[in-house]
Every structure is written in C-alpha cells, then in structure tokens.
C-alpha positions in Angstrom: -13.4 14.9 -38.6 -11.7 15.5 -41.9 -14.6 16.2 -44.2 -14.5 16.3 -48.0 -14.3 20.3 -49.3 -17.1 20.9 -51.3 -15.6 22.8 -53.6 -16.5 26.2 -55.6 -17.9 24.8 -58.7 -22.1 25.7 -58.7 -24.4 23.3 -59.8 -26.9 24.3 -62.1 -30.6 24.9 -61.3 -31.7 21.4 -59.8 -30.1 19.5 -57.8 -31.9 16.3 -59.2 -28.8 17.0 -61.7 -26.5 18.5 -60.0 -24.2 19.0 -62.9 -20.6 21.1 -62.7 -20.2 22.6 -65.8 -17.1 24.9 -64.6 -15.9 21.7 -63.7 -14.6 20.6 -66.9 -12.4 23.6 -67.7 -10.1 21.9 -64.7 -9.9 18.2 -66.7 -8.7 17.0 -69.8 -10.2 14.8 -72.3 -8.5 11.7 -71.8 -8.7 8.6 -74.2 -9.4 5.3 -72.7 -7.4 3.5 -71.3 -8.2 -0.4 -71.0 -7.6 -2.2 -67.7 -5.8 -5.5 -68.4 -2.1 -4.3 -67.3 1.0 -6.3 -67.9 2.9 -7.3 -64.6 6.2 -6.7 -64.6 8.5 -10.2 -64.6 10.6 -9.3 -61.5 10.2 -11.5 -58.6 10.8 -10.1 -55.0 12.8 -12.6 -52.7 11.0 -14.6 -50.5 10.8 -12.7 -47.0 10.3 -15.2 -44.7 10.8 -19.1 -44.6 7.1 -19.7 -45.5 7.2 -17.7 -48.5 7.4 -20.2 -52.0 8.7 -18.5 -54.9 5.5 -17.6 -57.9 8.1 -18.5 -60.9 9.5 -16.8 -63.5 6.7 -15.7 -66.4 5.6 -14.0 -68.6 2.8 -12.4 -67.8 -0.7 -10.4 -68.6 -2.4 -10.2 -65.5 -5.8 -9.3 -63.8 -4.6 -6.9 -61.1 -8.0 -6.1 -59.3 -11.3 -6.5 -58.4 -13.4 -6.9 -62.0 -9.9 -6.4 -64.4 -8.9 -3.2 -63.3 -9.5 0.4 -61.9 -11.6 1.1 -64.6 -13.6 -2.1 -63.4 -14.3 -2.6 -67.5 -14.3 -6.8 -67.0 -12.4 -6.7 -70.5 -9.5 -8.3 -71.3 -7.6 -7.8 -74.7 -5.9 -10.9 -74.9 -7.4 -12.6 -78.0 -5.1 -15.9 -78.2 -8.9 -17.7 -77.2 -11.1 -16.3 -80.1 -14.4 -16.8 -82.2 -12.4 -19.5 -84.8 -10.7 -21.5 -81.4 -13.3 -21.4 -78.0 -14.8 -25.0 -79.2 -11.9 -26.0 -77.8 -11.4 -24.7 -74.5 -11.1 -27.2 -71.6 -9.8 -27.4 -67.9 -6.7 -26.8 -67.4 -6.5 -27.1 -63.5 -8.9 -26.8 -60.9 -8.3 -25.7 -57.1 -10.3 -26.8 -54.2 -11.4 -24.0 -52.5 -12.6 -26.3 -49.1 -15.7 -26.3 -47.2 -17.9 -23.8 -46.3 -19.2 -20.5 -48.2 -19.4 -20.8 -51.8 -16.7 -18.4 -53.5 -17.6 -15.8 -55.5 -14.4 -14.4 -55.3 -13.2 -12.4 -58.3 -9.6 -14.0 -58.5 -6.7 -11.6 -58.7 -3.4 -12.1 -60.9 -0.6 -10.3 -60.5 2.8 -10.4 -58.5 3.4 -13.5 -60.4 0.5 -15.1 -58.7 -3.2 -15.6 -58.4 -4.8 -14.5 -55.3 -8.6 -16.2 -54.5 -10.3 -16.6 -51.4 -10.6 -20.3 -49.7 -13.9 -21.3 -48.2 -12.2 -21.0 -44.8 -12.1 -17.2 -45.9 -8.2 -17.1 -46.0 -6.4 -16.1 -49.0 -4.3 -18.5 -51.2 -1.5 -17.6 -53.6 -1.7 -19.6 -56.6 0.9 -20.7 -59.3 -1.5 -19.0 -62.1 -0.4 -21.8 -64.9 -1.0 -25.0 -62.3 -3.5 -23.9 -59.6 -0.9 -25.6 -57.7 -0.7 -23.7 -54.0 1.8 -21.7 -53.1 0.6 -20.1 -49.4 -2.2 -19.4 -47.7 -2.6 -16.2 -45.7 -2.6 -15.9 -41.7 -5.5 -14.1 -41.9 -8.4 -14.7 -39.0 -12.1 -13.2 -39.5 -14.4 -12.4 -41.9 -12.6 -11.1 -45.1 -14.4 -9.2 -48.4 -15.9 -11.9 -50.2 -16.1 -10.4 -53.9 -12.2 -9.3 -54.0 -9.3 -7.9 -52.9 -6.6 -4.9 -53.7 -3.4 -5.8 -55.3 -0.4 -2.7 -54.9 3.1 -2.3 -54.9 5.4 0.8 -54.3 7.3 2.2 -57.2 10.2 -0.1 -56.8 8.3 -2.8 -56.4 9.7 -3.3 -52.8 6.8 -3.3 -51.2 3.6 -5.3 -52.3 0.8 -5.9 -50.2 -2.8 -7.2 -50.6 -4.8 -4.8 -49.0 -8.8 -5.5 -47.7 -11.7 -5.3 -44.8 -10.7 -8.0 -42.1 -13.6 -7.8 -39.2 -14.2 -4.2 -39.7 -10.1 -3.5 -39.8 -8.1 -2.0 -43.2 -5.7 -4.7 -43.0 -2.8 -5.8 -45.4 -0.6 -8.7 -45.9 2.3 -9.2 -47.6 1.7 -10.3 -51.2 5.2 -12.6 -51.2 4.1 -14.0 -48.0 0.7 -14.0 -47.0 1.6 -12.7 -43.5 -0.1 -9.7 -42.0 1.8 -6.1 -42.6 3.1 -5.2 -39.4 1.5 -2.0 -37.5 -1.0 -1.6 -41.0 -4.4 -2.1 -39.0 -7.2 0.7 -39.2 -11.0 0.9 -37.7 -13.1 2.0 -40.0 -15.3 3.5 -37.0 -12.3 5.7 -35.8 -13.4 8.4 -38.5 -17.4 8.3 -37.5 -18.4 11.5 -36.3 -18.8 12.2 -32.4 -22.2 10.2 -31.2 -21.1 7.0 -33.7 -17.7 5.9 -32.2 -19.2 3.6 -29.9 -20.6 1.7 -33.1 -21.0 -1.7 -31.6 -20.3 -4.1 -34.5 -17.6 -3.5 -36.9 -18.3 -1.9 -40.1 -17.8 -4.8 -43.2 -19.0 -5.1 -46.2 -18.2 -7.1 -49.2 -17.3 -4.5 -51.2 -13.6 -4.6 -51.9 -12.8 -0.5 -52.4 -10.2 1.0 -54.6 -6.3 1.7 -54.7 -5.2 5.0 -56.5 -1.3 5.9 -56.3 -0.7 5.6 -52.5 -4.4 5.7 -51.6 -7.3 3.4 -51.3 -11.0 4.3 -50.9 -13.3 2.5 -49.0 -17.0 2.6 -48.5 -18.8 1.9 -45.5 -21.9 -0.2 -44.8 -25.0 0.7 -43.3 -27.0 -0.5 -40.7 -30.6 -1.9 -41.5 -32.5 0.2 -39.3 -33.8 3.8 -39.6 -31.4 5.2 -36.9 -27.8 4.1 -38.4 -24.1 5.1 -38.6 -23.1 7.6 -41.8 -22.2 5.2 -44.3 -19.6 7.5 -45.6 -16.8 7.2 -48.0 -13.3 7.1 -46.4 -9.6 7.2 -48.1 -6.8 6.1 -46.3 -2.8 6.3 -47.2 -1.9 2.8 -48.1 1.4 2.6 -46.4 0.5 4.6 -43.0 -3.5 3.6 -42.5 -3.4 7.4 -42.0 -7.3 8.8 -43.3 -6.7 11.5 -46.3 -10.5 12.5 -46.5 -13.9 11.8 -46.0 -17.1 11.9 -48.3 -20.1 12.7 -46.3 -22.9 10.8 -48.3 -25.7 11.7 -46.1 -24.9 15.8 -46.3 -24.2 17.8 -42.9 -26.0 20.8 -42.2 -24.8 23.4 -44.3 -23.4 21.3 -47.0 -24.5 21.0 -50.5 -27.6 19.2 -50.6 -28.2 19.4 -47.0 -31.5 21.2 -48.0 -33.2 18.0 -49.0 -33.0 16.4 -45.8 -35.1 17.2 -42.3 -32.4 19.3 -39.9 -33.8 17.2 -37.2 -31.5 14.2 -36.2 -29.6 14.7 -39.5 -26.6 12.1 -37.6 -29.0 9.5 -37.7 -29.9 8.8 -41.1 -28.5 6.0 -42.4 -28.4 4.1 -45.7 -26.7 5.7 -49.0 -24.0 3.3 -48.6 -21.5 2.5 -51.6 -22.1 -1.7 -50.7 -21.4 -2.6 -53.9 -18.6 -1.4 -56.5 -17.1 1.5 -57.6 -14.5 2.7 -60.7 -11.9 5.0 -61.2 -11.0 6.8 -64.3 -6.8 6.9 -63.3 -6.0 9.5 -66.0 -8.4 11.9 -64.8 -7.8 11.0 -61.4 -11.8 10.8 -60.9 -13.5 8.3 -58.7 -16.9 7.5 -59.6 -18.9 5.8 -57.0 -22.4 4.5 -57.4 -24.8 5.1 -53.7 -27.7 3.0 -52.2 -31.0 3.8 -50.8 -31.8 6.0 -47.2 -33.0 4.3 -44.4 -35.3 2.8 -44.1 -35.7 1.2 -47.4 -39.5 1.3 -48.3 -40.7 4.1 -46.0 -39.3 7.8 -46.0 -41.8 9.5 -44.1 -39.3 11.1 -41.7 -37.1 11.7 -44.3 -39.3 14.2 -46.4 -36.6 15.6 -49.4 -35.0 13.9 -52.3 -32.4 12.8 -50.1 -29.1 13.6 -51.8 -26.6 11.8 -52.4 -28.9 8.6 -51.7 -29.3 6.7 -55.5 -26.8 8.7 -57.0 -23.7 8.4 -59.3 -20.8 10.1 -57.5 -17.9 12.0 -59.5 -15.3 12.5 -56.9 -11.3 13.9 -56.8 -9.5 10.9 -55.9 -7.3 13.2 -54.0 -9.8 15.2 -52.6 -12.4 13.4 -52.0 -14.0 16.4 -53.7 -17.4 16.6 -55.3 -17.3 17.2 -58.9 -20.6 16.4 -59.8 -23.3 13.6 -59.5 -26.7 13.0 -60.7 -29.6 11.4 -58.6 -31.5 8.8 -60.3 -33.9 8.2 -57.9 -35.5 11.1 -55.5 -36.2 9.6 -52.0 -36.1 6.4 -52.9 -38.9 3.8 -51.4 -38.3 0.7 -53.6 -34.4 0.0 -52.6 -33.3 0.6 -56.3 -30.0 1.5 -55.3 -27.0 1.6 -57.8 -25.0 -2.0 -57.2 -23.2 -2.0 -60.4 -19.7 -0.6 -61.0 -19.9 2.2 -63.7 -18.2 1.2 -66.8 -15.9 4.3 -68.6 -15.8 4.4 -72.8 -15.0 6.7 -75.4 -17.8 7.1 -77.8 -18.6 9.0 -81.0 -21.6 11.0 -81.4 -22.3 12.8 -84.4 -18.6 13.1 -85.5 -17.3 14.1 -81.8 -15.7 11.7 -79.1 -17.4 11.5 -76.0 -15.6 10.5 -72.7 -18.6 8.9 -71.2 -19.2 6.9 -67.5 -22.3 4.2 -68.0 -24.4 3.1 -64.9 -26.3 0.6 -65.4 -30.0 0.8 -62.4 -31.5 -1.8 -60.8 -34.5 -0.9 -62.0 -33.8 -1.4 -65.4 -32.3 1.7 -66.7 -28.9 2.9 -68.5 -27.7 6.1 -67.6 -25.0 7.6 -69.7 -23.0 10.8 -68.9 -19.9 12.8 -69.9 -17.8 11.8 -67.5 -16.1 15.3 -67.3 -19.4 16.8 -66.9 -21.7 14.7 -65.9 -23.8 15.8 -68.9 -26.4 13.6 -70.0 -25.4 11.9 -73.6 -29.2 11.6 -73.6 -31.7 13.3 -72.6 -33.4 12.2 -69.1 -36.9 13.4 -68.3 -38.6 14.1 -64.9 -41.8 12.4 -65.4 -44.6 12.1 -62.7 -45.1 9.2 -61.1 -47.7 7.7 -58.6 -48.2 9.3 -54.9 -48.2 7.2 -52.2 -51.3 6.3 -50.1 -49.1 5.9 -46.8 -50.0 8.0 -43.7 -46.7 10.6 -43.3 -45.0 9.6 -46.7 -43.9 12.5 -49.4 -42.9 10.4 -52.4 -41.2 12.5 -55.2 -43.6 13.8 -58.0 -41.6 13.0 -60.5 -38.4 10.6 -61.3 -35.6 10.6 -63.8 -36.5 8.5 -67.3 -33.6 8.5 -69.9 -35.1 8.6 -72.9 -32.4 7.2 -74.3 -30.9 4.0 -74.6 -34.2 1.9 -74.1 -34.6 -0.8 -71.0 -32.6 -3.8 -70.3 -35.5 -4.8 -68.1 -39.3 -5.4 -68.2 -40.8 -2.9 -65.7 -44.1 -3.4 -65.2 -45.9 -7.4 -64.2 -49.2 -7.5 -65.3 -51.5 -10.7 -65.1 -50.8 -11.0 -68.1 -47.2 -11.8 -67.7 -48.5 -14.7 -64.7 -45.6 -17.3 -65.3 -47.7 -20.3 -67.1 -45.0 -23.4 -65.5 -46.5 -22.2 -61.9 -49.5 -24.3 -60.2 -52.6 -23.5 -61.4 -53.6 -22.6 -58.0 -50.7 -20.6 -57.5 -51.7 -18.6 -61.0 -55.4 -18.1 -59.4 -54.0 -16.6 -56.5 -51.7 -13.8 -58.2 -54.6 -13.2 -60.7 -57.0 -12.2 -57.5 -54.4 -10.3 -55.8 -53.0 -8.8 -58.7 -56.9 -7.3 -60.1 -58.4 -6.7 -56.5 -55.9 -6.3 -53.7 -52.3 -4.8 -54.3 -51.5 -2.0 -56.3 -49.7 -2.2 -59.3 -49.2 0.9 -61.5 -46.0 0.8 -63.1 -42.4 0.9 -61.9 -42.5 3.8 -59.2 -45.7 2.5 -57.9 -45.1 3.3 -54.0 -44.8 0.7 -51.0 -48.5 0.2 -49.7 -50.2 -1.1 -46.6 -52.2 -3.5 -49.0 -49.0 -4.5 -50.7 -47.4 -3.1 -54.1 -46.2 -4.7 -57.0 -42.5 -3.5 -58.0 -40.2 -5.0 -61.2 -38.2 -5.7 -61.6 -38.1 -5.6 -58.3 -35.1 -4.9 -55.2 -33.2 -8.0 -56.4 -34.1 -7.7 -60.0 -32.2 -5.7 -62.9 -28.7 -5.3 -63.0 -26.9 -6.3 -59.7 -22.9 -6.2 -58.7 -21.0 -7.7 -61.1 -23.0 -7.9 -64.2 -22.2 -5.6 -66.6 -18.9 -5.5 -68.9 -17.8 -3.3 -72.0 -15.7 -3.4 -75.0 -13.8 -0.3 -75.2 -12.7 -1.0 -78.8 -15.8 -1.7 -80.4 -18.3 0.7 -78.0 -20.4 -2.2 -77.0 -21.6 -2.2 -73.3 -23.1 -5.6 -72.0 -25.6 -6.0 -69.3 -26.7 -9.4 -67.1 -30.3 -8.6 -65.6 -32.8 -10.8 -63.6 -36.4 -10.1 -63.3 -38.0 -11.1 -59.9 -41.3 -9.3 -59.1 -41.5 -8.5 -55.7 -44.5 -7.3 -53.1 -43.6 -4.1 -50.9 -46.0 -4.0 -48.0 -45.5 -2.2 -44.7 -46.2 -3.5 -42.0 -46.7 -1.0 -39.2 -43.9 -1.4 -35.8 -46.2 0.2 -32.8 -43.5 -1.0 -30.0 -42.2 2.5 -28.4 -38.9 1.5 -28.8 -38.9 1.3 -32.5 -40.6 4.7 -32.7 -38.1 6.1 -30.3 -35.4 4.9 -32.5 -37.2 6.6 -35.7 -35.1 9.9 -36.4 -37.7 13.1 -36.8 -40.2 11.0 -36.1 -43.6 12.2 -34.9 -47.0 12.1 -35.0 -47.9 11.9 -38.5 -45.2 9.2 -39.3 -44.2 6.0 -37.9 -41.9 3.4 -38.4 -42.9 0.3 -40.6 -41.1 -2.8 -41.5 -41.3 -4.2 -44.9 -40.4 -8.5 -45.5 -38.7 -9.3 -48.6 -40.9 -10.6 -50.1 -39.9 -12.6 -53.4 -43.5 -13.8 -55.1 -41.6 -17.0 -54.9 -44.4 -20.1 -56.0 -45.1 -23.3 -54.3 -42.6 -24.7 -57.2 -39.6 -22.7 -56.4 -40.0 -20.5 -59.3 -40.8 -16.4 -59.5 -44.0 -15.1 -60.3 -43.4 -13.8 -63.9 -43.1 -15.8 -67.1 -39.3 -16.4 -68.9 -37.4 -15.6 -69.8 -36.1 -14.8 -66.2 -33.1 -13.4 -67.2 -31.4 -11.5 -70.2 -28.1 -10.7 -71.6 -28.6 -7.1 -73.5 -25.6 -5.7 -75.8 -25.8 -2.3 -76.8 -23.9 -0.6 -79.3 -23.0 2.6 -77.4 -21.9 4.6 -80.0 -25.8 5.2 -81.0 -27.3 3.4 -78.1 -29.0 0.8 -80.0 -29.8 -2.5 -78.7 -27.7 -5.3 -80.4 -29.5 -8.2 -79.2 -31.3 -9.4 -76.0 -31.5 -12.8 -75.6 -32.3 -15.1 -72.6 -29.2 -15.6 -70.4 -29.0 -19.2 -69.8 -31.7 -21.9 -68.9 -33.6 -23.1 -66.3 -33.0 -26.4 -64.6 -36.9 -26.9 -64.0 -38.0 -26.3 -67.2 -35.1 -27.9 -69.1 -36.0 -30.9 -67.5 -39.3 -30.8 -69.6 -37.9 -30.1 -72.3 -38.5 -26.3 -72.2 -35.7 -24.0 -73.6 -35.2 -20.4 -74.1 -36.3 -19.7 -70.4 -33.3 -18.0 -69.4 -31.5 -18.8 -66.0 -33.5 -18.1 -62.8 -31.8 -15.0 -60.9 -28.2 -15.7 -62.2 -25.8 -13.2 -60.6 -22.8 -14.0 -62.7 -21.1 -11.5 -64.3 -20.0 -11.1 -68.3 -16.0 -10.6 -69.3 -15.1 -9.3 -72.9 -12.3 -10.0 -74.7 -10.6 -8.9 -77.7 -10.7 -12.9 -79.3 -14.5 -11.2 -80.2 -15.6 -12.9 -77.2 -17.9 -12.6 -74.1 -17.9 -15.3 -71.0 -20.4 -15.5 -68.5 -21.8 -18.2 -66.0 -25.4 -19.3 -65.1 -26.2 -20.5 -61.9 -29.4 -22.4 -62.0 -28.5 -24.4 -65.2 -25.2 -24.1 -64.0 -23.8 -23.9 -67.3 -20.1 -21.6 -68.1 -20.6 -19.9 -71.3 -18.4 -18.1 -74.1 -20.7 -16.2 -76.8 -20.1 -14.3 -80.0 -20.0 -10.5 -78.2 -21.3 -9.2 -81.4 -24.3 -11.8 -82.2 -24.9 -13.1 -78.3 -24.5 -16.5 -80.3 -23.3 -19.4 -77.7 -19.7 -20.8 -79.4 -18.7 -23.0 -76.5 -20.5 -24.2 -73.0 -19.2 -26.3 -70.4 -21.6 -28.3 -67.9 -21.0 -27.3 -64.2 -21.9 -29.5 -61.1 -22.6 -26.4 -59.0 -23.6 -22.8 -59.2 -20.8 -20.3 -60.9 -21.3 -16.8 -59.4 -19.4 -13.6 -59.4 -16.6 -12.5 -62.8 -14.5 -14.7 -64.5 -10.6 -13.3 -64.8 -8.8 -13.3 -68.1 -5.0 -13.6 -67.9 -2.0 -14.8 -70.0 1.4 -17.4 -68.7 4.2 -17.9 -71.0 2.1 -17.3 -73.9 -1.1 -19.1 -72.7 -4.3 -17.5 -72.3 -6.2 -18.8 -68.9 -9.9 -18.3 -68.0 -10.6 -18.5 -64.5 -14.2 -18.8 -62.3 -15.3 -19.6 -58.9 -17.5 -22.8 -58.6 -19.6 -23.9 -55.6 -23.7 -23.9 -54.3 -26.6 -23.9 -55.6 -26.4 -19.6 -56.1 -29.4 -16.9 -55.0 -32.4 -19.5 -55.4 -31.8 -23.5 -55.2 -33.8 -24.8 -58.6 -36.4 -27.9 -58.3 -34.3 -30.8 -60.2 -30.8 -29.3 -59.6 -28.8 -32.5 -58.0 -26.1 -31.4 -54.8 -24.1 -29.2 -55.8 -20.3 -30.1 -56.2 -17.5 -29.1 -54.2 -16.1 -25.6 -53.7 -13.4 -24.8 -56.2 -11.6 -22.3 -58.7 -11.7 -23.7 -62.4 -10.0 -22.8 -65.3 -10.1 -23.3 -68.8 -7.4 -23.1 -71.3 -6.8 -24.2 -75.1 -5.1 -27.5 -74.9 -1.5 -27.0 -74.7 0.8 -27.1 -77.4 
C-alpha cells in the first residue's frame, strides 16, 4: 500500500504536541485568503440532449462544501447589510421531495446551484429562480452534507465529484450524467486482511479537491475490531490513489509507540467523519480526527493513541505529516474533533499570526500557528480523574488551553437540574446525581455505575457550526449542551471478546447506550439556555458576547424566552454586510444578527427544522441566501406542529 512518508522533521519532546518546528523554515507566511471565489461567466455547451443551459450571469458563487477550501462559511458580499436585512424575503423556494430531510450545504458555481433532492439525487438549479435545470442519474446513497465542485484549467472539464455507495464517483457538472470509467472503492487501498470489508465504506463527509487531487476520509466501523479509517487522496481525472494517511500508526511509524503491537490492524476509530480545511496557498491540509474504538472503553488500547482526537497538518501532495497536536489522550468520552478548522490571520502584540482555530466538542478552542502548530496560547497538561474500570489506563493528565475561555459549560451539577422538567423527573437526577453516578468534572471516566459527561458526546460544537470573519478576526461558535450518562455495560458472549483486539484477561469488552438524560417531557437534563452562539474577538481571544442561540418551542409556548434552541445543529455564515445568519431547529426560526453585538436584525418563521450552512452568493447583481428546510432536526420539541415539506429556501432583498 502507498503509505504517507513520514518525513524528517523531529517533533519535540512529547508527542501530546507533536510540534515541527523545522517545519516552518520549508513554508511561507501567507496572508489569508477568503473563500467566496468569483465563477468565471463562460458557459460550456450542453453535452448531451438532456443537458439545459445555466444562463448567462454574473456571478459570485459558493463553490464548495461550507464556502470554500478554507471551509471559513464567510461570504464578502455586503449588498444584504446591518441598515437593509429587515427586508429580506423569499425569493424562490425548491421542493426538495419526500424522504430524508436535507441538510445539504448547496453549491453554486458552474453557473448553477447544485443541492441534494430527498430522493438523494443531485439537482442543478437556475441560482436566481430555483427553477430546475437536471437532476443527476445517480443511484445509491450519496454524501448528505455536500459535494465537490472542479473544473480543469480550461474549463473543459467540470465534474461534481462525491461518495456514491462506498464508490469515488463523478458526474458531469453540465449534465448530471455519471463520468465515464471515473468509479473508485475506497476499500481497494485497505491493507491486506481488510479488502474483504463487507459493506462499503460511506460517510457523509464530503472530502476536499486541491489542484488535480481530492482527499477523502474514511469511516469507521462501530465495533472494537474495525477497518483503518485512513485518509486517502486520489487524482481527480484518473481515480488513480496519490497517498495514504495511516491514522491509526503502523508499527514503526511515528507514534506507533502509544499503541499495543498486538493486533495493531484492528484498531479502529480515529476516523475524519466530519470536515476538514485546506490552506491552498500553503498547500496544507488540515484535518480534524475522531475517537479509537471503542468509544468509552480503551482497556486494550493502553497509550495515548495517536493520531486519535487530533488536529492533523498534512502536505496536500504528500500526504505528509507536518505536525499535529492531540487534544485528547486515549480518549473514553467520544470527544472527537467534528468541526472543520477555520484559518485567520491575527495580530498579537504588534506581529501577524497565521493561525488554524479548532473548535472541541467538549467545549474548548484551540488555536495554533498554522505553520507550526505552535500554540498562540498556552495549553496545560492538567490531571484529571482515574478511572475505576477493571483493565482501563485513562491518561493522567489532558490538554487545557488556558486561553481563549469555554464556549461551553463543563461540568452539571444538581444545581444546574433544569427547573421546566417534572418534579419527579428533578427528584430522580437529584438522587442519582448525590448518591449513585460519578460526576467530577469534564474528564470524569466512563463507569460501571454510570458517569456524568458535558457537555457531553453530542454536546459542544458539532459539524457545521462554527464561521469566522477574516476581516475583522472574529471567530463564531454554535454549541449545544446535552448532559449525557456513560455507563458500561459488560458483553460476556465469547464472540465479542474474541473480536476484542489485545484483549485478555484483565480487560473485556463493554458496550456503552447513548444515553441522552432525555426527561419524561422531551427536554435534556440541564437548565437553558441549551444552546449558545459565542463570538470571540481573536485578535486577543476575548469573548464578544454569548448569548442563547435561539428559543425553545416548549417553553416559548409559556411564555418563557431566552432558553436558547434545544440541540440546534445549524451552522453560522458571515458576511461582509456586518452580518451573521444562522438557523434554529426546534423554534425553527432563520436568523440574521449583528456579527459584532449578536443582536437579532431580521428572523423569518420556518414550518420545519433548518439544519446544516446557509450559502451566500451573488446573480446579476443580487445577493441570494440560501438554506435547506425539512423535519423536525436532532430532537422533535413537545408543541412543535408537523413539520413542512422538504425544500431549499432562499431569501433575497426585494428586487428592484
């Protein structure tokens, strides 16, 4: 198998930061680039009968998944602004059919806009009507967040390029049809042992395009015994593989030393599921990892378990390790990384910074010099609690930045019992939270007894929700807090310990439920606000403001504001009108705030959930803002009517 070089540069003395100073001799310092990209106006022919023209525009597209490469969900265009968003309204709307609700981050460029239909085909939209120009031949299960948009140099050759039932497939971008001979399994690359992999390898995750190449991440399976989830690039025009990333290190690789030797091709996990970024100019991709398998117990998996929960710096071209820091050791709570890092320029103490942000699941914002990967911060290895688990090793210590502060509560004490719950419901936690599970603090391991975490495996930031504005240094962060119970449950059927790699005596495999603390009422365990939106200013890594993100449908009913929106996973878009959109999906409310006050300037009632990233894009002049509408989104909310149908919406000022 083609396996990544290493490369010569030495890390310094811990591998917790793992840190390639020599590195940065080889890179320039860049200024930042921002990702909204003008289209060119040139029109390719139609290439077969099917094919309907786009039109002829002008035109400020959104060519990829969250704006750009740089995945920065900023858009410059400022024709919508602070003194004009009271009057945004629809402009069109495009029924998306039955089935799955989108959350498709919609695509503009080519002259078109490309979203997904519930049937999970693509459609190519006139981007000014919504009117529908094709829809794809596609079959199977297609990435559900978004899709790739390239063309060659001369613009001969555009395809839309994605996961298709475990295939690297592309279809035309004129047409919609499938690319001839452009079909790839991802399982072809697995090492000998894993190309038997039953199912095929998907995941929503829609990769990257650099140049002629496009990165892809595999999943993982949910099991201790898995495929490698590793990172694959492929050339764009042949399917041909360029290199491969091994996240879970082979013997004799860097980091290979905290890992067991035994069955080292069976651990699983520390997959890329969710997003990643690249810096183009530098030609750096940085990718964000999840947890090992399994996901709450690690007791065959003694080490800090490198490059599990860690920010990746990789040569695009190389697949090349430049440096990466691991921000949590041997992970046991599934805080895995979900959120694509965001890349900024900042000024500290007189000197620009090149920096890549990663915003944690649990709560945290971890700032680096993105030629480096020196902290802008300091980050402390503080000790946390041991686990009480027969065969576990939980890390001593963890990473704390000290700087900038939480976007998340982290701890849930009985103090903080949500007052709008049952009173019986309240009892209950109060008993279990002062006699029964353990609760000390955010690293407090997975227990027999059950263990209090927060915010929790689906709390904190999550894919999607974080945005920046490159040209005023502010970094914006959509978090949810959902305490959740880790309890292992011990598996004693042979099988399941056969299937445990370096298993033994001392350690056996134990499921864990996900358990959500949700009450008898449908609503989470701790008091509101449920949810925040957080803007810091990142030039000192002050907090601007953190307000509650939203409302919930339960409690507005009563009259009760200022709740915030229960578990919202729709994620915030700057622009350079001074502006920041995001959706709510249990008020289901669409939003534009002041970016520099959090203020709300404009809200539109939705009849359904709106989850996943608005797109920002400009027609002949006009400014469009575009979301995907459907369902009732993570958790239904008490009081919430059926939702409405499926659809793309999109707003506009009214036209002149």
């Amino acid at each position: 198998m083609n396996t990544a070089p290493q490369g010569n540069c030495k890390p310094n003395r811990s591998h917790r930061a793992g840190l390639l100073a020599a590195c940065a001799m080889a890179l320039a310092v860049s200024t930042f680039s921002t990702q909204v990209n003008a289209q060119a106006n040139a029109q390719a022919a139609p290439t077969s009968a099917t094919a309907v023209p786009a039109g002829d525009y002008d035109f400020v597209g959104w060519d990829a998944y969250l704006g750009g490469l740089d995945s920065s969900q900023y858009s410059s265009l400022d024709q919508i602004n602070k003194g004009n968003v009271a009057q945004l309204e629809v402009a069109w709307s495009y029924a998306a059919g039955e089935g799955t609700a989108p959350q498709f981050n919609p695509v503009i460029a080519n002259g078109r806009m490309y979203v997904q239909a519930a049937d999970g085909r693509i459609a190519a939209l006139n981007p000014a009507t919504g009117a529908e120009l094709w829809k794809s031949a596609t079959t199977g299960r297609i990435s559900a967040r978004g899709i790739n948009y390239w063309q060659s140099s001369d613009g001969s050759d555009r395809r839309l390029v994605f996961l298709n039932d475990g295939l690297l497939r592309a279809i035309n971008a004129d047409t919609g049809e499938y690319i001839p001979g452009f079909s790839v399994d991802l399982r072809d690359a697995l090492p000998e042992g894993h190309a038997e992999t039953p199912n095929p390898l998907m995941t929503n995750n829609p990769g990257r395009i650099f140049e002629d190449t496009i990165i892809v991440s595999l999943p993982a399976g949910s099991g201790y015994a898995s495929h490698p989830a590793d990172i694959q690039a492929y050339d764009i025009r042949t399917g041909a593989l360029k290199w491969v990333f091994n996240v879970v290190p082979r013997v004799g690789q860097f980091g290979s030393d905290t890992w067991p030797e035994e069955d080292r091709e069976l651990f699983g996990g520390v997959h890329n599921w969710s997003e990643s970024t690249i810096d183009p100019e530098l030609g750096i991709a940085f990718i964000p990892t999840g947890t090992a398998r399994s996901d709450f117990y690690g007791g065959n998996r003694p080490g800090d378990n490198l490059f599990g929960n860690s920010l990746l710096a990789l040569d695009v071209r190389t697949g090349e390790r430049l440096w990466h820091f691991q921000t949590v050791h041997h992970d046991l709570w599934d805080f895995d990384l979900p959120n694509a890092p965001k890349l900024m320029t900042i000024t500290r103490d007189g000197e620009q910074i090149p920096v890549v942000i990663q915003a944690a699941k649990h709560g945290f914002v971890f700032v680096f010099n993105r030629l480096t990967g020196e902290p802008v911060w300091p980050i402390e290895e503080r000790a946390v609690p041991a686990s009480d688990v027969p065969g576990e090793h939980a890390s001593p210590t963890q990473p704390f930045p000290t700087w900038p502060q939480p976007f998340a509560r982290q701890d849930f004490t009985v103090d903080d019992i949500n007052p709008y719950i049952p009173a019986e419901d309240q009892a209950a936690l109060r008993e279990n939270m002062t006699n029964v599970w353990r609760n000390e603090g955010l690293f407090t391991p997975p227990s027999l007894r059950g263990s209090i975490s927060l915010p929790g495996h689906n709390g904190g930031v999550n894919w999607g929700n974080s945005a920046v504005d490159p040209v005023n240094q502010r970094f914006f962060v959509v978090s949810r807090e959902i305490p959740v119970l880790n309890q292992l449950i011990p598996n004693s059927r042979a099988e399941a310990a056969a299937a445990m790699p370096n298993g033994g005596p001392d350690v056996q495999p134990y499921g864990a439920g996900y358990n959500f603390l949700m009450q008898s009422n449908g609503m989470v365990a701790i008091k509101p606000p449920f949810s925040f939106l957080t803007a810091y200013d990142m030039n000192t890594g002050n907090i601007l403001y953190r307000i509650p993100n939203g409302e919930s449908a339960a409690l507005l009913a009563q009259g009760i504001t200022g709740t915030g929106s229960q578990a919202p996973r729709g994620g915030p878009v700057a622009t350079g009108g001074g502006l920041l959109f995001v959706g709510t999906a249990g008020d289901r409310m669409f939003r534009a705030r002041d970016a520099a006050t959090g203020e709300v300037l404009w809200e539109y009632q939705l009849d359904a959930a709106t989850e996943g990233v608005p797109a920002v894009y400009q027609v002949d002049g006009r400014e469009y803002v575009t979301i995907p509408v459907g369902g009732d989104g993570l958790f239904a909310q008490q009081g919430n009517p059926e939702p409405g149908p499926n659809r793309y919406l999109t707003f506009a000022l009214p036209a002149r």
